[in-house]
ZAMARGU-4260 file (C-alpha; in steps of 0.2 Angstrom, whole numbers, plus 5000, padded with zeros to 4 digits):
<rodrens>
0) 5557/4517/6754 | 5546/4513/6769 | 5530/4521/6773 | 5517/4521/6786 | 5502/4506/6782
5) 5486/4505/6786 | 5481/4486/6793 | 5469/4472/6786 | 5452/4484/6785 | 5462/4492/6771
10) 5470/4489/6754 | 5488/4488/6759 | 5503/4491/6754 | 5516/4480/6758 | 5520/4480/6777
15) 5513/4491/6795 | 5529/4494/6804 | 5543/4504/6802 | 5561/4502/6801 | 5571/4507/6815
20) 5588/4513/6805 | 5600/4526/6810 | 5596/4542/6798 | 5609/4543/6786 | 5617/4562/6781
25) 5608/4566/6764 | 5612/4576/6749 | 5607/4593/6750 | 5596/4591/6735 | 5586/4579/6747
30) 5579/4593/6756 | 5581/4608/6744 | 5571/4599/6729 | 5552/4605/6724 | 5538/4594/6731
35) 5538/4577/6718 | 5522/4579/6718 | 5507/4590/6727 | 5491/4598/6726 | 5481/4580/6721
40) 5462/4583/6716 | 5451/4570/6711 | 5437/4577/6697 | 5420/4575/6703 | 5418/4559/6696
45) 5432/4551/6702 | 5441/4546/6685 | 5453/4559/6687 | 5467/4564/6695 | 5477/4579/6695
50) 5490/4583/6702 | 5509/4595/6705 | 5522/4587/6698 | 5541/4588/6698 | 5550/4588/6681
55) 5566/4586/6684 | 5573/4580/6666 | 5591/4589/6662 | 5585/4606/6651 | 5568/4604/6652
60) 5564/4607/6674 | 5550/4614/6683 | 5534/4610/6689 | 5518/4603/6677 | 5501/4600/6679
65) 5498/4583/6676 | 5480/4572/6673 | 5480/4553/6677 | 5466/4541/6671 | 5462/4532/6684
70) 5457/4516/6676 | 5471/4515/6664 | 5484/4524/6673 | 5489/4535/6658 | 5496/4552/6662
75) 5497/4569/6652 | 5503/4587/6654 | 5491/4597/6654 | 5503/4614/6658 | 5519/4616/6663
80) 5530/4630/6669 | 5551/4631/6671 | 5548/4642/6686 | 5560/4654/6682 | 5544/4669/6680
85) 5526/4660/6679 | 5523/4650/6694 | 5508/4638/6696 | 5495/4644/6714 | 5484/4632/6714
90) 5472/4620/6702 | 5452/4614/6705 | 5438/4604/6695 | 5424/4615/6688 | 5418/4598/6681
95) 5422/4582/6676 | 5429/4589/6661 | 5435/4606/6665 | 5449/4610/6676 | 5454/4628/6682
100) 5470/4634/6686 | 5478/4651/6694 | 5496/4655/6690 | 5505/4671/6696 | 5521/4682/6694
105) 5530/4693/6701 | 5527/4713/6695 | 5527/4731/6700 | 5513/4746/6696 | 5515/4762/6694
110) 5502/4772/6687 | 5490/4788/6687 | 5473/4786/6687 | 5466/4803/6679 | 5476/4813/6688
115) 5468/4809/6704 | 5476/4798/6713 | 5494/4784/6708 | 5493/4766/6712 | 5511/4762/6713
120) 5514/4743/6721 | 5523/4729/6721 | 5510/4714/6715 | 5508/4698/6711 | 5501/4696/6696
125) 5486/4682/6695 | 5480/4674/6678 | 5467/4660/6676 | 5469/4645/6663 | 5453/4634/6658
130) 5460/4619/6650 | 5448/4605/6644 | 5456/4588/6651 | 5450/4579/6636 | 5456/4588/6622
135) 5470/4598/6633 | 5464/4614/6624 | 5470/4628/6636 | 5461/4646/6636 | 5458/4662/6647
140) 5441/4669/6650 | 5444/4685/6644 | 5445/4694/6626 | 5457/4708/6622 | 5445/4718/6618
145) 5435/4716/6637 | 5454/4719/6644 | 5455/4734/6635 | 5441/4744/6643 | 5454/4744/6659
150) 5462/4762/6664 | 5472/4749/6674 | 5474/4728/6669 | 5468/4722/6687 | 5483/4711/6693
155) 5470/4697/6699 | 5463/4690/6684 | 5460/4674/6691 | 5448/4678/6706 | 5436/4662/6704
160) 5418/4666/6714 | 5411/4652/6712 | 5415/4636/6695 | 5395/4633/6695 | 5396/4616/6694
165) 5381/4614/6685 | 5384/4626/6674 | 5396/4619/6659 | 5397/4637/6649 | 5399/4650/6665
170) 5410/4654/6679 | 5407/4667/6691 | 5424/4679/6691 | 5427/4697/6705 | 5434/4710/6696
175) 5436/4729/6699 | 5428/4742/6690 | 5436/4746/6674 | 5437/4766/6676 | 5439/4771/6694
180) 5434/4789/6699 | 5441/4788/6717 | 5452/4776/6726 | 5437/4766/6733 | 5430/4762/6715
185) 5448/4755/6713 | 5447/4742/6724 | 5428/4738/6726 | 5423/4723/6716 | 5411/4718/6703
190) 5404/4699/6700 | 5406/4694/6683 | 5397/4679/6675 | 5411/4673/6661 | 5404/4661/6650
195) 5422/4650/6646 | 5418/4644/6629 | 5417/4661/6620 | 5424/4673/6633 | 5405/4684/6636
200) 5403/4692/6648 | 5388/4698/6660 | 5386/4707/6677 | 5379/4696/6692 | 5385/4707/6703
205) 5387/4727/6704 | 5398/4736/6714 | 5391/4741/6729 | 5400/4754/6741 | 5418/4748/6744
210) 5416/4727/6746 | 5431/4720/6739 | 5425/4702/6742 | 5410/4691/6737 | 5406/4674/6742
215) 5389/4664/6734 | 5378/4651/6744 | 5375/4634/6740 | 5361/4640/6727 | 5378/4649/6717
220) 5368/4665/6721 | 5379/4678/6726 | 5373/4682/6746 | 5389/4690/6755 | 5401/4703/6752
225) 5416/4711/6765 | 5422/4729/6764 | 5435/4735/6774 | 5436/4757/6779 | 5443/4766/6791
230) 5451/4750/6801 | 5431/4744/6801 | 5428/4727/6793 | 5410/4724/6788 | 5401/4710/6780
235) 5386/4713/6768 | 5371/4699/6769 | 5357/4700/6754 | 5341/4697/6759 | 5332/4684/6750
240) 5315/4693/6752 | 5319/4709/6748 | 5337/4709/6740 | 5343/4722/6752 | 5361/4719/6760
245) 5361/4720/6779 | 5376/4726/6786 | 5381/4715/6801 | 5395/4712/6811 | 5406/4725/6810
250) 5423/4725/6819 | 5441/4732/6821 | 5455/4723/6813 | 5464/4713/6828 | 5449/4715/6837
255) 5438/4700/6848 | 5424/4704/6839 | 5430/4698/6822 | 5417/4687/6814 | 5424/4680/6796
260) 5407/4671/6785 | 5413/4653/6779 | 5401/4647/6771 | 5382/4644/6768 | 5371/4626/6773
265) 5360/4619/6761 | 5348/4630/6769 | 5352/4646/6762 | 5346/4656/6777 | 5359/4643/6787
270) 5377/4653/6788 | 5394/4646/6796 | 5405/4660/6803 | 5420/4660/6813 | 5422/4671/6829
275) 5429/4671/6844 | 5426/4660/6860 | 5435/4658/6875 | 5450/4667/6866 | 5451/4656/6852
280) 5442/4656/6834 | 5427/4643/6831 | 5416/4638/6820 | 5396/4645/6824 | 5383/4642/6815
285) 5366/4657/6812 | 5350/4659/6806 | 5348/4672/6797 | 5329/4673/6800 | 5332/4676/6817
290) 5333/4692/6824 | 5345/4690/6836 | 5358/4681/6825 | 5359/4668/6839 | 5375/4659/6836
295) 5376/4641/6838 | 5394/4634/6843 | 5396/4621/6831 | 5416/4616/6833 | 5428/4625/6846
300) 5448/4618/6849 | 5454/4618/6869 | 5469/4622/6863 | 5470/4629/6846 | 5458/4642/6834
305) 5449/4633/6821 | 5455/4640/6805 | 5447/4626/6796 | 5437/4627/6780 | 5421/4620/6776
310) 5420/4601/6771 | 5403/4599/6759 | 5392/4582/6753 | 5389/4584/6738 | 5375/4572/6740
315) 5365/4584/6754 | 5375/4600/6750 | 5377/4602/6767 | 5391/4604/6781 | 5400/4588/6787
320) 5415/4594/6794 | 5431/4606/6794 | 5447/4603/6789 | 5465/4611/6790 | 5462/4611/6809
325) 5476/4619/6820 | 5481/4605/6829 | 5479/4593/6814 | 5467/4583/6804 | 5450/4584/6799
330) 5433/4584/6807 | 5419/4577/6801 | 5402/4579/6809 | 5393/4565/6796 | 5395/4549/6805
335) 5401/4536/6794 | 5415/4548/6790 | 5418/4551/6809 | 5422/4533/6810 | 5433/4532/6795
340) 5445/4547/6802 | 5444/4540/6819 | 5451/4523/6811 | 5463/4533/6800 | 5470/4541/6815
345) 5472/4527/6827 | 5484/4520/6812 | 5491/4534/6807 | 5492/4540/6826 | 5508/4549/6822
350) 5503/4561/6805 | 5489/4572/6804 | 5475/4566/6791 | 5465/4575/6778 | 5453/4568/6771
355) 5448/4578/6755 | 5441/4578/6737 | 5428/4568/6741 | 5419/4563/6723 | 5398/4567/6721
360) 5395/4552/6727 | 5405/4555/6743 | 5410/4534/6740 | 5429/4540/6733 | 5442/4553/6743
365) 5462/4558/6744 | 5469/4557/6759 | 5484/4565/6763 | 5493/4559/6778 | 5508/4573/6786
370) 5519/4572/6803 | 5538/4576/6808 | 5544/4560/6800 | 5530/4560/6786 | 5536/4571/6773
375) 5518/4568/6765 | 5509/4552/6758 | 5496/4554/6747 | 5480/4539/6750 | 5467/4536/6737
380) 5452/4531/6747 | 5436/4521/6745 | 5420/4519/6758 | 5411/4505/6749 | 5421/4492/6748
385) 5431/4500/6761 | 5451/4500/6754 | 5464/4513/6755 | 5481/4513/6744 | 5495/4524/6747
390) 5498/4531/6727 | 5513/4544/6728 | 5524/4554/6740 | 5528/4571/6741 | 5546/4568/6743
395) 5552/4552/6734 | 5568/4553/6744 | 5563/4560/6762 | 5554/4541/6768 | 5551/4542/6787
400) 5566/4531/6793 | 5577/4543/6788 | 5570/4559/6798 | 5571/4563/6815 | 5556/4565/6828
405) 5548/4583/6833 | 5545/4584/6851 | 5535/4599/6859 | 5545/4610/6870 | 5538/4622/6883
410) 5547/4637/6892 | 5542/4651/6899 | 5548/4667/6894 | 5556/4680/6907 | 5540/4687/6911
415) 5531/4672/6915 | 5522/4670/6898 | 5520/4652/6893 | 5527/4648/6877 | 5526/4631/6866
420) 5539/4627/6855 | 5546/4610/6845 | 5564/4605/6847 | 5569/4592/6834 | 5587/4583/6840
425) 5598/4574/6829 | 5601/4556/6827 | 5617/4555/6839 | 5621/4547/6851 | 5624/4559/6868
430) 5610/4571/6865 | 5617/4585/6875 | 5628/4598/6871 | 5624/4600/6855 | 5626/4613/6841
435) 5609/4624/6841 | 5600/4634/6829 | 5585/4645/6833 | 5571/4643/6821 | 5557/4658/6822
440) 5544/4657/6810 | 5540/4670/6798 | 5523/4682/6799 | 5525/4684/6811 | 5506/4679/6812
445) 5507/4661/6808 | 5512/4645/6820 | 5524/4633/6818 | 5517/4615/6825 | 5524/4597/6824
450) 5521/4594/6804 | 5536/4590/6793 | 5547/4606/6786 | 5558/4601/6774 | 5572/4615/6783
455) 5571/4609/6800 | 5575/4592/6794 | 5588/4598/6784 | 5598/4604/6797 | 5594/4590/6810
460) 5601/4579/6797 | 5616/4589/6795 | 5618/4586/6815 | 5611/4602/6823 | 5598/4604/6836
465) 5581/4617/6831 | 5571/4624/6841 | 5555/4631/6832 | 5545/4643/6845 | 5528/4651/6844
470) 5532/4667/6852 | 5521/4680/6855 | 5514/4687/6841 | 5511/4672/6832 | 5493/4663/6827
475) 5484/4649/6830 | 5484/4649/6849 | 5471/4662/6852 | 5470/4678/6853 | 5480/4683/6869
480) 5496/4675/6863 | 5495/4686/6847 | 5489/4701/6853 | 5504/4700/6867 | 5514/4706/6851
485) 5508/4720/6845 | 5522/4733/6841 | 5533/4720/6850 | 5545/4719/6834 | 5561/4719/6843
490) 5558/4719/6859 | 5547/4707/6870 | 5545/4695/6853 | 5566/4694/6852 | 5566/4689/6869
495) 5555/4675/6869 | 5567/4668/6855 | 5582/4672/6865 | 5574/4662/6881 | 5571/4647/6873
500) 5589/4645/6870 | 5592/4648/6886 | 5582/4633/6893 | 5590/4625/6880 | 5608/4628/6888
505) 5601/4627/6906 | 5594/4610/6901 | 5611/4603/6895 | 5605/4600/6876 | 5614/4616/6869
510) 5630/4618/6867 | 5629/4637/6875 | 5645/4642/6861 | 5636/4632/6846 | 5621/4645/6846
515) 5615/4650/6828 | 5600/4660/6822 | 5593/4657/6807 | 5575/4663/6797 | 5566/4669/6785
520) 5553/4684/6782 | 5549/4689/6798 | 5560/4673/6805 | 5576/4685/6795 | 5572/4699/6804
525) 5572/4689/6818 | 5586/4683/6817 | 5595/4700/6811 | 5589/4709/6829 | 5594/4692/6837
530) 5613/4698/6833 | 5609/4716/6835 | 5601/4714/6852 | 5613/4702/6859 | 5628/4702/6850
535) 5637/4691/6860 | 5628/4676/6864 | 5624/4668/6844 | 5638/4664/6832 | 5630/4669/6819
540) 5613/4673/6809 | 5605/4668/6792 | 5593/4680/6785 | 5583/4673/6771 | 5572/4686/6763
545) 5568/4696/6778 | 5565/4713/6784 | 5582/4723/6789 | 5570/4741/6789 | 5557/4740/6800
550) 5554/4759/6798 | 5553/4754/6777 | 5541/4741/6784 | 5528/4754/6790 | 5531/4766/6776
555) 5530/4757/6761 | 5513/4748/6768 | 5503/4763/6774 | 5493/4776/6765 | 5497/4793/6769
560) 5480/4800/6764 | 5472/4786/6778 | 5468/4788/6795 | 5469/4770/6798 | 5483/4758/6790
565) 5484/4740/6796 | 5503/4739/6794 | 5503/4753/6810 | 5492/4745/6820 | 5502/4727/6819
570) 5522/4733/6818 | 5520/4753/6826 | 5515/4770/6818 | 5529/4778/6809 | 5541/4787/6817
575) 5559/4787/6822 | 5557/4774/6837 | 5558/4762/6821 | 5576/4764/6819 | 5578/4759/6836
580) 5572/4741/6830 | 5580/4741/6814 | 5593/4732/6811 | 5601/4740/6795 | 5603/4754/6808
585) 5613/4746/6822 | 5624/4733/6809 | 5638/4742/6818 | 5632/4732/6834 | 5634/4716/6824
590) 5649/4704/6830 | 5646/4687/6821 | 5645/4683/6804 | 5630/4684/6793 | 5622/4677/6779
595) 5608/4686/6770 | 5599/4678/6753 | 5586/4686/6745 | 5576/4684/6728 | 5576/4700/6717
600) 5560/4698/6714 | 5552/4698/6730 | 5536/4708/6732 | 5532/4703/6751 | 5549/4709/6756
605) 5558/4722/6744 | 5575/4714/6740 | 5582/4732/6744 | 5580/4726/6762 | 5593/4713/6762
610) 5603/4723/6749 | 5606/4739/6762 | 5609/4726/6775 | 5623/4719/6765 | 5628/4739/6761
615) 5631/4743/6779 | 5637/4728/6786 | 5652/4729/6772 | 5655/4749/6776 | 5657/4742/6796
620) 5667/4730/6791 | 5658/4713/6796 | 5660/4696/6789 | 5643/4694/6777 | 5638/4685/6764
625) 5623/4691/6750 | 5618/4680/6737 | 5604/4688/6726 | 5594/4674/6719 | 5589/4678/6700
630) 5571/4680/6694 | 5565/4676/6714 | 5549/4679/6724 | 5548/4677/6743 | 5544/4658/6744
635) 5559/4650/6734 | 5548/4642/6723 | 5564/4641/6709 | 5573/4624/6712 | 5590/4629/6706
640) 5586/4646/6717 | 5580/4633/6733 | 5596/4622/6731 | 5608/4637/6728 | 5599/4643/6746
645) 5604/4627/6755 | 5620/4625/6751 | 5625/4641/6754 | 5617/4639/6772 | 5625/4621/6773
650) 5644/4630/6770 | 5641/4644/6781 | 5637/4633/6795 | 5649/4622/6793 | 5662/4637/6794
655) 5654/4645/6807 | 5645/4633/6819 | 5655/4618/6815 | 5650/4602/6818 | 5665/4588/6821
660) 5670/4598/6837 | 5655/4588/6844 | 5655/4572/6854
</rodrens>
């Protein structure tokens, strides 16, 4: 297995190049597999390292939580989970000692609050374990008997404020009042500190109006709060003087006056926010002394909104830099670790590079190091002396020689709007005419960019051409691209699909009879219009988990009792126009076969979407397919549930948009 080196100012590995091979077909399981290992976090200290990892023993599979001693190399579960109900979100260092983690399920509420109003949702359902790394005592920070003064159990049990660092005994956790009179008491939210040793708990927070969110400053005092009413967003600043909240900022959701707080300085009258400029999101920073609130650009993309959080040194508790940038990689505004991205970059030209989990004394870091052909390596860094060593990959059997590169595309859509995309070819010979699949992402908010996906790859290696395309609609470019599709399910957001297909052809890559569109969420909605809309021009669609209802869409997400509901302003208000871009409605149009494949446990899409799809392609007579994956939320996070997925796409592709007619 090769992997990408660092050179001689490094620790290295073993050698800097890397192998031209032809890439070989690979087993399904390849692509289909869970991460081997993910989510690494170094303790403060850096003694620890903790990490996601793949358990793939016969009878006993899943995913575990598992602690590595740096200087001896020994390794322990901590917690484990079969992934068949109880998944694992995320994991994060209190301490050196104590590690938190947030696991979630899949549930449904239905329930009458006094008579005055019914909370009936689907949910996920979030729970928080503190386990001591040292003994591997595992516990919950709350008591039956705290649990029990709830008319309703909250479904987020696990909303962590802020660990207190400082602080061995106490956590500071949201929760929401425990007897709601009115529907804003339900979801307004109070601050609890939960000391995690013997489950007390007091109030550092009250409600206050309708926030639903807190955030503390880099004193752990609680300073910010957001609450959403009437399509108004509105963020709620304490005073330090007088321990008033200031109401600032308000805006309409969608709107260009969206301001989202991200963090405090080390000053705690020094705020980061991201708002708008030149039509894309960026980083500002404010005095809060100042009565204009004169905002200071700190970080702005040409290209891209800065969705980035805040990077902190524990030594100053200051701002140094944002990561999870659009367009890849970390920036850092500190100096020395400037240098050491730049370097990192030049090497590693080809990947985008986090650098992360920096230790208290900011001398250790991860790395983790992503791109087309970089399913994900994770570097264990140190700044004095300066070394870096590669310690695990995110998919063992997915090394970079055999994957194939991502190239942007651009096209322009019929009316003239610019739209950039990512075509990944197969490793053959005559790249032309070749065997096509149509990629949309799901959201549709969210961008797809050059970074590895594990189903691209999948069908390149299986010999197909994929075009990903950021139609209108979706994020990260700014806000004109996503504002160009509002209400645009179905129409002017299909079309942009369709035209980049039809470069495609024009261009000589696609074979205009190998034509396939494939997706998932919104990307199986997507591609379930793409058949409608033009049913002669694909061969066939795949539908993983998505929308079939768009009138359902709007429906089930909207309050009847508000004047303002998000899902209306995004999709369309409800009506019978809906139906019109529905595709359970028109499965009469459909002339190709489908494949649809849903988990019945989905709460972002109701598996009934994929299951009246199925219903009324069968009473028209089509040629479908349903598989109903068991026990299943929206994200394939099951193994046996992700493999049965890809082999059932790899069968109906090979029937239907063959691949040994090609030359």
């Amino acid at each position: 297995m090769i992997r990408k080196i660092l050179p001689m100012l490094f620790l290295l590995l073993s050698s800097n190049t890397i192998l031209e091979v032809q890439a070989e077909v690979l087993p399904i399981k390849a692509f289909a597999s869970l991460p081997d290992t993910s989510s690494l976090s170094l303790s403060p200290n850096g003694e620890k390292l903790v990490s996601l990892t793949r358990i793939a023993e016969e009878g006993n599979k899943g995913i575990a939580v598992e602690l590595t001693t740096l200087s001896n190399g020994k390794k322990k579960v901590l917690l484990f989970t079969d992934n068949s109900k109880h998944f694992i979100h995320k994991t994060f260092w209190k301490d050196n000692k104590t590690l938190l983690v947030t696991t979630y399920y899949p549930d449904e509420r239905d329930t009458t609050l006094s008579g005055m109003f019914r909370v009936n949702f689907k949910t996920r359902e979030f729970r928080l374990f503190i386990i001591d790394t040292e003994t591997g005592n595992v516990s919950t920070p709350f008591k039956k008997s705290f649990l029990k003064q709830f008319r309703i159990l909250p479904s987020n049990l696990a909303s962590v404020v802020d660990v207190l660092p400082d602080d061995p005994e106490h956590i500071l956790m949201s929760l929401p009042a425990p007897k709601p009179r009115t529907e804003m008491e339900f979801y307004a939210r109070i601050v609890h500190k939960v000391n995690i040793i013997n489950k007390r708990h007091t109030v550092a927070q009250n409600r206050i109006n309708n926030i639903n969110s807190w955030q503390t400053d880099r004193q752990h005092n609680v300073r910010v709060g957001q609450s959403f009413k009437d399509g108004i967003v509105t963020t709620h600043i304490k005073d330090l003087k007088t321990g008033d909240f200031r109401e600032l900022w308000p805006y309409k959701f969608f709107s260009e006056d969206e301001v989202q707080v991200k963090g405090f300085g080390q000053d705690p009258n020094e705020l980061f926010i991201s708002a708008y400029h030149n039509k894309k999101r960026a980083i500002f920073k404010v005095n809060l002394t100042d009565p204009d609130l004169k905002r200071e650009l700190v970080y702005a993309s040409e290209n891209y909104d800065v969705n980035g959080y805040l990077i902190y040194s524990s030594a100053t508790n200051d701002v140094i830099g944002v990561s999870s940038l659009e367009d890849g990689g970390t920036v850092f505004f500190d100096e020395d670790l400037k240098k050491i991205q730049s370097t990192i970059d030049i090497h590693l030209k080809d990947s985008a590079n986090y650098i992360y989990s920096l230790t208290d004394d900011m001398n250790s870091y991860l790395l983790y190091s992503t791109g087309d052909v970089e399913s994900g390596t994770y570097y264990l860094g140190q700044r004095k002396p300066s070394k870096l060593q590669a310690i695990t990959y995110r998919y063992n059997s997915l090394p970079p020689e055999k994957l194939v590169k991502t190239e942007e595309y651009h096209y322009k859509a019929r009316d003239g709007l610019a739209i950039q995309g990512n075509l990944t070819l197969p490793n053959v010979q005559t790249k032309k005419n070749l065997p096509t699949i149509m990629f949309p992402h799901g959201g549709p908010q969210a961008r797809d960019s050059k970074a590895f996906d594990y189903w691209v790859q999948f069908f390149a290696n299986k010999g197909y051409a994929v075009l990903q395309m950021n139609f209108r609609g979706s994020d990260g470019q700014g806000i004109t691209l996503r504002d160009a599709g509002m209400k645009g399910w179905g129409k002017e957001m299909q079309n942009d699909i369709e035209d980049g297909a039809k470069q495609l052809i024009a261009e000589g890559i696609t074979n205009p009879n190998k034509v396939c569109i494939v997706g998932a969420s919104y990307g199986g909605y997507a591609a379930l219009m793409g058949v409608v809309k033009t049913p002669d021009f694909y061969k066939c669609a795949i539908s993983v988990a998505g929308v079939s209802s768009v009138y359902d869409l709007v429906r089930d997400n909207r309050n009847p009792t508000k004047g303002y509901n998000i899902v209306e302003e995004q999709v369309g208000e409800l009506g019978s126009h809906l139906h019109k871009v529905s595709p359970v409605t028109r499965a009469d149009e459909i002339k190709v076969p489908v494949l649809l494949i849903h988990g019945d446990s989905d709460v972002q899409v109701e598996v009934k979407h994929s299951r009246n799809m199925h219903e009324e392609l069968e009473s028209e007579g089509k040629d479908v397919i349903y598989i109903e994956l068991p026990n299943e939320d929206h994200y394939l996070a099951n193994e046996e549930n992700r493999i049965t997925t890809f082999k059932a796409m790899s069968d109906f592709l090979d029937k239907n948009l063959p691949i040994d007619t090609v030359k």
